[in-house]
N, CA, C and O of each residue as an XYZ file, in Angstrom:
700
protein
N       0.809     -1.199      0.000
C       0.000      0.000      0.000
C       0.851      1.262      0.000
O       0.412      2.182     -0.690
N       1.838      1.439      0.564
C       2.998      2.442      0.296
C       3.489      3.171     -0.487
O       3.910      4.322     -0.368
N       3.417      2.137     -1.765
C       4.100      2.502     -2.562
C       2.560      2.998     -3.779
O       2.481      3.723     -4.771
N       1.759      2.314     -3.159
C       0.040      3.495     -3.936
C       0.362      4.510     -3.479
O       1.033      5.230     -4.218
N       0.100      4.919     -2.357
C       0.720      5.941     -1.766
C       1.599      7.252     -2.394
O       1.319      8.419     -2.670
N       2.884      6.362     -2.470
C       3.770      7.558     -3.067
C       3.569      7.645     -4.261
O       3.864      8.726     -4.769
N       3.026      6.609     -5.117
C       2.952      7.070     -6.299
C       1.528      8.246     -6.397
O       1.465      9.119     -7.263
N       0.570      8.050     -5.426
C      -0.464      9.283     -5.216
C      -0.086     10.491     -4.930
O      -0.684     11.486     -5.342
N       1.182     10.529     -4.025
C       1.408     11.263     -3.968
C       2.242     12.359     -5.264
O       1.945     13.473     -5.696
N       2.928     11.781     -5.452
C       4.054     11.969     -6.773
C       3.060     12.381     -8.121
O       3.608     13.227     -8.828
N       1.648     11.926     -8.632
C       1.218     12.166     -9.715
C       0.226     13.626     -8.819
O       0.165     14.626     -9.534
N      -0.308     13.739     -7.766
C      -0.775     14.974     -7.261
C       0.093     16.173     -7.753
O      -0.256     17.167     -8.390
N       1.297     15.816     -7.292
C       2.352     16.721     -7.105
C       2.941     16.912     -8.320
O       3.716     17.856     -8.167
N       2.995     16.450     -9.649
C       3.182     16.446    -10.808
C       2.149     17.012    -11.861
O       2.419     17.503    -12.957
N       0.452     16.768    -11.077
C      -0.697     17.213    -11.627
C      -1.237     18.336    -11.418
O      -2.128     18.808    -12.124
N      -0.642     18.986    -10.213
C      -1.020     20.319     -9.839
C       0.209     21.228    -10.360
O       0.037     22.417    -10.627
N       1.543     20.544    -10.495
C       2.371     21.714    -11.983
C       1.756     21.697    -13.059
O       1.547     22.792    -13.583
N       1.239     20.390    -13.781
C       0.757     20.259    -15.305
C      -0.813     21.876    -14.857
O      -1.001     22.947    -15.433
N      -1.346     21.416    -13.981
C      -2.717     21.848    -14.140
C      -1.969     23.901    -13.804
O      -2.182     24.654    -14.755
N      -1.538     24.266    -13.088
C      -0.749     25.553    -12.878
C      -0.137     26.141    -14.279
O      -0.328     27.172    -14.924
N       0.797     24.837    -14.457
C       1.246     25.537    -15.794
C       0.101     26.100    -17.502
O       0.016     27.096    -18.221
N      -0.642     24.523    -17.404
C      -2.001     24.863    -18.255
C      -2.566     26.611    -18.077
O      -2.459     27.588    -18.818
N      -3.255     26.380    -16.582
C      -4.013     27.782    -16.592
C      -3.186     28.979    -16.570
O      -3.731     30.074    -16.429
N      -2.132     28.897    -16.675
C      -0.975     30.155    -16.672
C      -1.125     30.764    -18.326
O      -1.225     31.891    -18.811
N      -1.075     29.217    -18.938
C      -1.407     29.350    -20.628
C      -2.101     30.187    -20.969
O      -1.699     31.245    -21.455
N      -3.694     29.783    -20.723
C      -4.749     29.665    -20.730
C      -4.915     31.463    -20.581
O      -5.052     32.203    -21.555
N      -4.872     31.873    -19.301
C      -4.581     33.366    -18.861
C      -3.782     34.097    -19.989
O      -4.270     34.990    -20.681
N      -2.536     33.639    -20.102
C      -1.836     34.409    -21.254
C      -2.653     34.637    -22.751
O      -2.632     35.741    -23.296
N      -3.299     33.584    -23.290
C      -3.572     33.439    -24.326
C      -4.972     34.359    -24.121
O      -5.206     34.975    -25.161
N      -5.909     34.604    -23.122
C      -7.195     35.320    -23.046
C      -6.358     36.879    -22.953
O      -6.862     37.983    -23.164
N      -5.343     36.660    -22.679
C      -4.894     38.501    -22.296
C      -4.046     38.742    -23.743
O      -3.865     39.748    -24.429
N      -3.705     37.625    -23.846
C      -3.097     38.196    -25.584
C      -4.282     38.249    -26.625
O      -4.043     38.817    -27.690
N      -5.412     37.765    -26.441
C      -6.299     37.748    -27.592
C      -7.164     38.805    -27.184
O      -7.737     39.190    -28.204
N      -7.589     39.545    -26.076
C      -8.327     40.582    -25.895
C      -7.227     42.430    -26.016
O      -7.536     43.605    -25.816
N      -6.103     41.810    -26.385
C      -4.919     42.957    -26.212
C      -5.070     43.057    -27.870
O      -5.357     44.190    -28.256
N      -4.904     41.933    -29.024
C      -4.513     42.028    -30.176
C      -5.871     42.669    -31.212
O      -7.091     42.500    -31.236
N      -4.953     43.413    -31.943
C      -5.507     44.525    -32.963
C      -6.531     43.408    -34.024
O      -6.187     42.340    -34.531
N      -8.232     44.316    -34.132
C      -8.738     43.586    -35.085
C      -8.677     43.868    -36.336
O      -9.172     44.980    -36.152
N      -8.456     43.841    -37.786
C      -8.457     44.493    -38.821
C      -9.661     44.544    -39.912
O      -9.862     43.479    -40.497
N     -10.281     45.371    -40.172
C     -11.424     44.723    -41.252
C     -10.312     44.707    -42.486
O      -9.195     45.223    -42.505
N     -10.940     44.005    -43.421
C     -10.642     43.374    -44.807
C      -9.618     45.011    -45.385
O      -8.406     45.222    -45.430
N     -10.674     45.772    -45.695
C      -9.953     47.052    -45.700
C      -8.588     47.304    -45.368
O      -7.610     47.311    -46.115
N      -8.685     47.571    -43.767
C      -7.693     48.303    -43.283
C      -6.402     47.026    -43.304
O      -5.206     47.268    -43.148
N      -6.910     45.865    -43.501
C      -5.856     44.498    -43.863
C      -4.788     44.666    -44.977
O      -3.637     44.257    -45.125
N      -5.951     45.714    -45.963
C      -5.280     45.884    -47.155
C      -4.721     47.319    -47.262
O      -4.282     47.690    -48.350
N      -4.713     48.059    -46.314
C      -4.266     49.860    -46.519
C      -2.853     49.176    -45.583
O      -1.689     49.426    -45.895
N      -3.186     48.429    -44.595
C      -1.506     48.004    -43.387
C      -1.163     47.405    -44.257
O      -0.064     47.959    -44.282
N      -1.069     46.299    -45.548
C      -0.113     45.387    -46.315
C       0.627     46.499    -47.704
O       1.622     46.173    -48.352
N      -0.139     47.781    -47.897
C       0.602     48.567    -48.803
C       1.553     49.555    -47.955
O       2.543     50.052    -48.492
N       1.177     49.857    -46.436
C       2.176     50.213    -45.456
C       3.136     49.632    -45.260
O       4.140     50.188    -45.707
N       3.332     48.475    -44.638
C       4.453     47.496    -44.785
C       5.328     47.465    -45.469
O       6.490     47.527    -45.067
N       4.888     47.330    -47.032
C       5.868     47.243    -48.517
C       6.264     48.488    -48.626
O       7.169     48.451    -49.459
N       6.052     50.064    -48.115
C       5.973     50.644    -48.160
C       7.676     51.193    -47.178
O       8.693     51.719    -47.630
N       7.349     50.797    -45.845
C       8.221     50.828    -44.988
C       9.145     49.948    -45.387
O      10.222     50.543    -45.360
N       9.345     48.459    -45.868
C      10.196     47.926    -46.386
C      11.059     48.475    -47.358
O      12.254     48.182    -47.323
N      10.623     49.211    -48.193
C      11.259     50.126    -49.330
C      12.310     51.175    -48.479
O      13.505     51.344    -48.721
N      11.344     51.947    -47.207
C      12.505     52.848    -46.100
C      13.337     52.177    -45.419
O      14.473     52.632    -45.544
N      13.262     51.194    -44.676
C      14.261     50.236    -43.796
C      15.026     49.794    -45.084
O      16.167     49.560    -44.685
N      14.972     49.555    -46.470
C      16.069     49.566    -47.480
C      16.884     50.423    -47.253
O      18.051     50.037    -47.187
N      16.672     51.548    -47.098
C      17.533     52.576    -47.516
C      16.900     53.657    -49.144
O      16.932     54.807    -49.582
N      16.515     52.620    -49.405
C      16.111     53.478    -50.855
C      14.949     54.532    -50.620
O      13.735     54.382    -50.752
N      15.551     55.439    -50.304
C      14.586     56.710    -49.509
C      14.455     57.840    -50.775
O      14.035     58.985    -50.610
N      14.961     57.200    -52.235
C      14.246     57.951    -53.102
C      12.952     57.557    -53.775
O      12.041     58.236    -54.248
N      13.215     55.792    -53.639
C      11.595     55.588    -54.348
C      10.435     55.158    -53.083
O       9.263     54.788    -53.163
N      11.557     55.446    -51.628
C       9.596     55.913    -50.745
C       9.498     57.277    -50.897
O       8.362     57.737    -50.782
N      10.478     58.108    -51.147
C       9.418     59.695    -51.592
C       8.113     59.135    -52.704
O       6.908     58.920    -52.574
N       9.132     59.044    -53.861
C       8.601     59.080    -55.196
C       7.402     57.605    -54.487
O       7.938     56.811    -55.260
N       6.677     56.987    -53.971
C       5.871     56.135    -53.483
C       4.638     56.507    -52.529
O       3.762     55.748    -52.114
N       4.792     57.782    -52.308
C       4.334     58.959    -51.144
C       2.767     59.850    -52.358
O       2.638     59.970    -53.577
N       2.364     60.041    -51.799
C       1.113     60.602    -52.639
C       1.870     62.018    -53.439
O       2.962     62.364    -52.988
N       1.326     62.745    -54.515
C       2.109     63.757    -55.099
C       1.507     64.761    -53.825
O       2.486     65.386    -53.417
N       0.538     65.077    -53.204
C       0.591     65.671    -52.848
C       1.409     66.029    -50.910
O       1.220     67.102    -50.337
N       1.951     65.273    -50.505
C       2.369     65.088    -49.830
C       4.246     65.374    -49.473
O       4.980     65.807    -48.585
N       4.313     64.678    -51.104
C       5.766     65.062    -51.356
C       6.103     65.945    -51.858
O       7.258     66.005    -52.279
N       5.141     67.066    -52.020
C       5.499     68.781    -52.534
C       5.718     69.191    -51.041
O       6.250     70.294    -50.910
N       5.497     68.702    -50.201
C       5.895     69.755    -48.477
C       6.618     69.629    -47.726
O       6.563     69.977    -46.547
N       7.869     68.820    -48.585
C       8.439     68.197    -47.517
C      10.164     67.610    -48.058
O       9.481     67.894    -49.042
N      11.270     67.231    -48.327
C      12.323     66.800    -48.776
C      12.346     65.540    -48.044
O      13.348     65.324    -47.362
N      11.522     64.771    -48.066
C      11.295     63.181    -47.860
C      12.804     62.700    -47.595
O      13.229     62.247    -46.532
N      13.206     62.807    -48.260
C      14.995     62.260    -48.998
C      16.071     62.588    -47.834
O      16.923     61.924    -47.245
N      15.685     63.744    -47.791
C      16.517     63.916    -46.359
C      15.915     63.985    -44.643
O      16.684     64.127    -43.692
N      14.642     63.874    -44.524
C      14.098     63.440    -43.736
C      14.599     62.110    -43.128
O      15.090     61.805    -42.041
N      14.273     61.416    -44.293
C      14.822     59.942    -44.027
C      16.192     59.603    -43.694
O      16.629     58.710    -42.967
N      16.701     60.377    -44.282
C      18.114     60.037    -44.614
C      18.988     60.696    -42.640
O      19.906     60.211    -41.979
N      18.156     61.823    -42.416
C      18.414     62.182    -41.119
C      17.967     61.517    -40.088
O      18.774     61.067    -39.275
N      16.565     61.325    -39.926
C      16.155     60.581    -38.889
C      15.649     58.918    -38.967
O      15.631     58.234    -37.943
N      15.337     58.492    -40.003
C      15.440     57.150    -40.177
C      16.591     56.410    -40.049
O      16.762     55.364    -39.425
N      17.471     57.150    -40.797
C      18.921     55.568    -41.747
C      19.618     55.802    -39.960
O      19.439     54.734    -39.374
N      20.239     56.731    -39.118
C      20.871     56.813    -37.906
C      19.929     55.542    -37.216
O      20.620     54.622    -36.777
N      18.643     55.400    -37.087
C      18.186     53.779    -35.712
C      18.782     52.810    -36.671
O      19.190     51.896    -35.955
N      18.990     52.588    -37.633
C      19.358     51.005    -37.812
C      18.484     50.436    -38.714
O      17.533     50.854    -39.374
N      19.222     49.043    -38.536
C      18.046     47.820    -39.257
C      16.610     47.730    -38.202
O      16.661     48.099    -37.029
N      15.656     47.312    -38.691
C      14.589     46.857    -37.929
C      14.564     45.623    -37.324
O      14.818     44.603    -37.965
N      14.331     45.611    -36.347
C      14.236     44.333    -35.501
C      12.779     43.908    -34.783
O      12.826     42.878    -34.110
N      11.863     44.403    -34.841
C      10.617     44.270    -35.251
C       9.673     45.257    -35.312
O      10.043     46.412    -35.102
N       8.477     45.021    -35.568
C       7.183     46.055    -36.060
C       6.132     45.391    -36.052
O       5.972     44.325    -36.646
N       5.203     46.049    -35.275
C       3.893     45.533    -34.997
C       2.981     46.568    -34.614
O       3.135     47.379    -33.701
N       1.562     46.409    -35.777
C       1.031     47.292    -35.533
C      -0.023     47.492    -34.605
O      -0.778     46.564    -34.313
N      -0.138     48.632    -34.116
C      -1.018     48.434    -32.670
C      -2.214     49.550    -33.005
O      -3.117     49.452    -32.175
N      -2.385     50.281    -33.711
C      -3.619     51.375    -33.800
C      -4.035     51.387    -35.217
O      -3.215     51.282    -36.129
N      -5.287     51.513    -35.403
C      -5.523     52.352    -36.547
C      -6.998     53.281    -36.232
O      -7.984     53.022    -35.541
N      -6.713     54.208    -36.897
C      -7.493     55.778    -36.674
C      -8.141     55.613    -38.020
O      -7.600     55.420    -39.109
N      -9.484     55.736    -37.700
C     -10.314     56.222    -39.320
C     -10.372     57.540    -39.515
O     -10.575     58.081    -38.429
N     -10.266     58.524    -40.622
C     -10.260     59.925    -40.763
C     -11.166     59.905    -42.237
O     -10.828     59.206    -43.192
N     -12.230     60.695    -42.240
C     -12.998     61.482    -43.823
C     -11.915     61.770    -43.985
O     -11.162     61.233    -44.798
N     -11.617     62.748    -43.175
C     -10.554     63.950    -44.028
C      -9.329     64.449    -42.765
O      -9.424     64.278    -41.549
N      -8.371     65.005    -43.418
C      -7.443     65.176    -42.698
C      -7.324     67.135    -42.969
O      -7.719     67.830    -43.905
N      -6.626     67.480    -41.718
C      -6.755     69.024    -42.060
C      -5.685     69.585    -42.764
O      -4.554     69.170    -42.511
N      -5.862     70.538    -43.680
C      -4.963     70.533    -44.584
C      -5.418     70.352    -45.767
O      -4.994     71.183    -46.569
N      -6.266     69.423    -46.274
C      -6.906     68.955    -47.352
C      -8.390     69.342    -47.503
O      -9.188     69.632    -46.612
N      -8.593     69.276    -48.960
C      -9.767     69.931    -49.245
C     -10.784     69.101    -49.485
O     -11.979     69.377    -49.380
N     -10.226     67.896    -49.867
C     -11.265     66.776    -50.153
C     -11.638     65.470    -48.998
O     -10.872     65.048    -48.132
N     -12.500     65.180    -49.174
C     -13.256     64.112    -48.040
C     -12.917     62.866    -49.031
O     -13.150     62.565    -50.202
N     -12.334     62.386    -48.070
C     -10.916     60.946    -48.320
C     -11.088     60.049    -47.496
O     -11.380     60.392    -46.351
N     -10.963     58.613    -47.820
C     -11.328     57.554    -46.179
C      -9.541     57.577    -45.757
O      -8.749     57.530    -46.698
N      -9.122     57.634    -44.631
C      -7.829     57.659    -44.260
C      -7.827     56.839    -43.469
O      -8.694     56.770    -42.598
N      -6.777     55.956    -43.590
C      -6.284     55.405    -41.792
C      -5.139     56.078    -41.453
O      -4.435     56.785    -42.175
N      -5.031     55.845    -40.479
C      -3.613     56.157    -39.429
C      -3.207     55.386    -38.793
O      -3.763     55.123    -37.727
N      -1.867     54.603    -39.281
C      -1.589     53.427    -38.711
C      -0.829     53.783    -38.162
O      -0.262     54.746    -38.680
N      -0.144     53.197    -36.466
C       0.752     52.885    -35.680
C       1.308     51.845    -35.606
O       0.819     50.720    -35.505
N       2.434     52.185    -35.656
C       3.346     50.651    -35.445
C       4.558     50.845    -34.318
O       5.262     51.840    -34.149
N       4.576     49.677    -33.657
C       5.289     50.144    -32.467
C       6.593     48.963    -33.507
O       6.430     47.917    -34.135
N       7.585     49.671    -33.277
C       8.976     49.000    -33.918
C      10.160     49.101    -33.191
O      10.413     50.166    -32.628
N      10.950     48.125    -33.113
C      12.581     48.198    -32.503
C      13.542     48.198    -33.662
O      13.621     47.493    -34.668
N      14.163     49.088    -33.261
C      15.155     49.505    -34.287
C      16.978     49.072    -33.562
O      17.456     48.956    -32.434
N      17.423     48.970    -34.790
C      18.967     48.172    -34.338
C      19.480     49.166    -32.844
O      19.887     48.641    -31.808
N      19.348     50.538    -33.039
C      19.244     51.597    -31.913
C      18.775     52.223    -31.803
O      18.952     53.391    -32.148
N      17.947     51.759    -31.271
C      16.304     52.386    -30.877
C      15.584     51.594    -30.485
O      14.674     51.425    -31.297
N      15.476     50.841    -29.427
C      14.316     49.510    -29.245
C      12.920     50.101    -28.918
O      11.996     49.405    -29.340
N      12.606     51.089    -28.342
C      11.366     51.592    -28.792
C      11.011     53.100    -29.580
O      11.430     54.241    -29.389
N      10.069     52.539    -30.515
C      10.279     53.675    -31.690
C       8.244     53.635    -31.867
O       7.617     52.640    -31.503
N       7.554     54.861    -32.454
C       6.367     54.670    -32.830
C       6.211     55.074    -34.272
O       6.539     56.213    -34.604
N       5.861     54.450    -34.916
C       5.862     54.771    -36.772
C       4.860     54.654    -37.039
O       4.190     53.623    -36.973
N       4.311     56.471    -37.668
C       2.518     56.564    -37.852
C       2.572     56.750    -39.499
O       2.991     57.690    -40.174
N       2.075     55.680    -39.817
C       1.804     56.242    -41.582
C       0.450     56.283    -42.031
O      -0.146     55.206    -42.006
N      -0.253     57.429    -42.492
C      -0.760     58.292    -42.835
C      -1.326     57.518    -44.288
O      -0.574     57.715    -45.242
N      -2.415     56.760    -44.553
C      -2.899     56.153    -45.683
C      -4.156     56.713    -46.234
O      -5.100     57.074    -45.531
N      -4.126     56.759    -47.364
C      -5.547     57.298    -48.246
C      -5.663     56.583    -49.048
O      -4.771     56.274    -49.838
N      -6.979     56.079    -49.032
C      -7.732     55.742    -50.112
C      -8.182     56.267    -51.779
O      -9.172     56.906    -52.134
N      -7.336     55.865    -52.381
C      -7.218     56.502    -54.003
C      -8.559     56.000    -54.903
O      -8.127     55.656    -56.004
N      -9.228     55.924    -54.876
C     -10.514     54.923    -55.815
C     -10.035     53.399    -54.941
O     -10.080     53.163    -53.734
N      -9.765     52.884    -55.621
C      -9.800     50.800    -54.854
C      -8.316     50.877    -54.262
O      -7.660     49.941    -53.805
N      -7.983     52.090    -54.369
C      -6.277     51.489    -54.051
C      -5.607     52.368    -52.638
O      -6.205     53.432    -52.483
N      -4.796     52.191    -51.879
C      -4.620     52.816    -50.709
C      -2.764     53.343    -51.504
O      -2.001     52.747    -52.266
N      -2.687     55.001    -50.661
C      -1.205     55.302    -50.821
C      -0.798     56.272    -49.619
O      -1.573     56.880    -48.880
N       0.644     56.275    -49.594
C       1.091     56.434    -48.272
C       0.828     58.081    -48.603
O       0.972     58.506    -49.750
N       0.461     58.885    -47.574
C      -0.005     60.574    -48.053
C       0.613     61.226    -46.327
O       0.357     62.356    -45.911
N       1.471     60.135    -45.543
C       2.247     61.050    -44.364
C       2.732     60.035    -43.910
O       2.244     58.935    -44.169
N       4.202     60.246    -42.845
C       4.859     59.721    -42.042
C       5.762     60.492    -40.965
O       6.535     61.438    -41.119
N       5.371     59.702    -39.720
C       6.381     60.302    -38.957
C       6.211     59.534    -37.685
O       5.266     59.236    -36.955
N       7.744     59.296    -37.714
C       8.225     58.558    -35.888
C       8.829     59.301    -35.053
O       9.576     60.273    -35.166
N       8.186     58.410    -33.733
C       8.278     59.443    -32.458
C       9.278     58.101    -32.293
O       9.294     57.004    -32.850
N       9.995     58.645    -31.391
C      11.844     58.169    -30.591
C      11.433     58.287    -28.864
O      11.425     57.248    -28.203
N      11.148     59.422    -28.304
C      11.435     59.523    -27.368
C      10.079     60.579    -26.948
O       9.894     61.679    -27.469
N       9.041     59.839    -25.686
C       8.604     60.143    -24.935
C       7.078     61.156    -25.887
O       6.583     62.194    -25.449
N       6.664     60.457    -27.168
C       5.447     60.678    -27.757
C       5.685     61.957    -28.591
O       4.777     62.707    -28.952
N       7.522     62.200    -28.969
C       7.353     63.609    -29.680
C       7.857     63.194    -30.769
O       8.789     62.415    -30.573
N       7.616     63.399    -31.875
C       7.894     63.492    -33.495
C       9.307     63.731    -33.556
O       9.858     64.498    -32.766
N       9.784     63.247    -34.259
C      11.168     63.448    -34.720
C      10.857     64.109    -36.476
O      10.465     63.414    -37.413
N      11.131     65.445    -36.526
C      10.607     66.282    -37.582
C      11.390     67.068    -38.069
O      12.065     67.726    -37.278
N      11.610     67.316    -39.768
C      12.659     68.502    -40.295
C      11.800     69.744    -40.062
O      10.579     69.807    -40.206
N      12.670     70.778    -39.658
C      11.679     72.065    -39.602
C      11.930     72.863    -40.599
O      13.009     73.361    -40.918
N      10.786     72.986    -41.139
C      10.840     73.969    -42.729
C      10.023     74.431    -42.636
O       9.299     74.297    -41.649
N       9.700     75.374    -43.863
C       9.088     76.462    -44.146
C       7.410     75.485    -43.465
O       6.822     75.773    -42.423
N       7.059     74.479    -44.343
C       6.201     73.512    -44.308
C       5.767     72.891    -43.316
O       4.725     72.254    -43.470
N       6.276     72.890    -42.311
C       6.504     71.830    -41.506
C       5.139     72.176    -40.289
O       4.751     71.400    -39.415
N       4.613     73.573    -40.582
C       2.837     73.948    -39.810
C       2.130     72.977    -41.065
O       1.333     72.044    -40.964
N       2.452     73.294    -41.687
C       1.314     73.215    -43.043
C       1.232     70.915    -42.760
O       0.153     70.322    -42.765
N       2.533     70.224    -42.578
C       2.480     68.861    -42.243
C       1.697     68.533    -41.085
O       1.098     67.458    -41.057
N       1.618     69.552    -39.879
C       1.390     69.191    -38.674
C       0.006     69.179    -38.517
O      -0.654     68.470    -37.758
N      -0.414     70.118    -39.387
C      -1.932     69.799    -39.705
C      -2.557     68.932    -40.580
O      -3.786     68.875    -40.557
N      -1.947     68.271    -41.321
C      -2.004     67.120    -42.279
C      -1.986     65.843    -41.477
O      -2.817     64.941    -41.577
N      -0.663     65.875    -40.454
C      -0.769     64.448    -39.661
C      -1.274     65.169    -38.830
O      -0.856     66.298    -38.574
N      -2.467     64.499    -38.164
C      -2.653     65.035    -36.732
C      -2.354     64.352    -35.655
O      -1.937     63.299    -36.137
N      -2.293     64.258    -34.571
C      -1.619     63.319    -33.519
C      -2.589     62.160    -33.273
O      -2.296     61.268    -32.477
């Protein structure tokens, strides 16, 4: 009978880690699925032309994400060296995940009533492990294009060239 015993004892004591560790799961997985971003079909497809979009900037090739930028967007601004100042200095990317999107008619600045998102992406950069990257999407007829960008570094403030333009952007992106 002893050895029922210890073995009762021993599978208790083995069944209450299995059963601890389970609901530890269990908890994680209800707090990760009520935390994670929902997307409609849409905005699935305005974040996958963002992405390719940002992939083109984490290249380096920071002349064809100007020239990739809506025309009107890239008249206010020297994209080229924007990037080239405050992007290419964090590094390679080491991840990106997007956590917001904002619906907008219209953005201020503009004259026309436009469906917009405003995507956030929280990203780690080779130096920079926390970074926020908001890109600024419009809806063209069926097709979405990037029409603003700008990452915050440190403590929710924009990292921004200051130009002549740079009121005329701030009302274009809004926070």
């Amino acid at each position: 009978m002893s050895a029922f015993c210890e073995f009762c004892k021993f599978y208790l004591k083995i069944s209450g880690a299995v059963l601890q560790f389970t609901s530890t799961l269990l908890i994680l997985s209800f707090y990760c699925s009520a935390h994670a971003l929902t997307l409609s079909p849409d905005d699935e497809a305005a974040r996958d032309v963002a992405l390719q979009w940002l992939r083109v900037v984490d290249s380096g090739n920071y002349e064809e994400a100007a020239l990739q930028m809506s025309q009107e967007i890239r008249a206010l601004q020297n994209w080229v060296s924007y990037f080239a100042a405050h992007r290419g200095p964090l590094g390679r990317v080491k991840n990106r995940q997007i956590v917001e999107v904002k619906h907008r008619s219209s953005v201020p600045g503009t004259a026309e009533i436009r469906n917009h998102d405003i995507m956030r992406f929280k990203t780690s950069f080779e130096h920079k492990p926390g970074a926020l990257e908001e890109v600024v999407m419009t809806k063209m007829g069926c097709c979405w294009e990037v029409s603003g960008y700008k990452i915050f570094t440190r403590a929710g403030r924009a990292v921004a060239q200051r130009t002549d333009n740079q009121d005329r952007m701030n009302r274009i992106l809004p926070n």
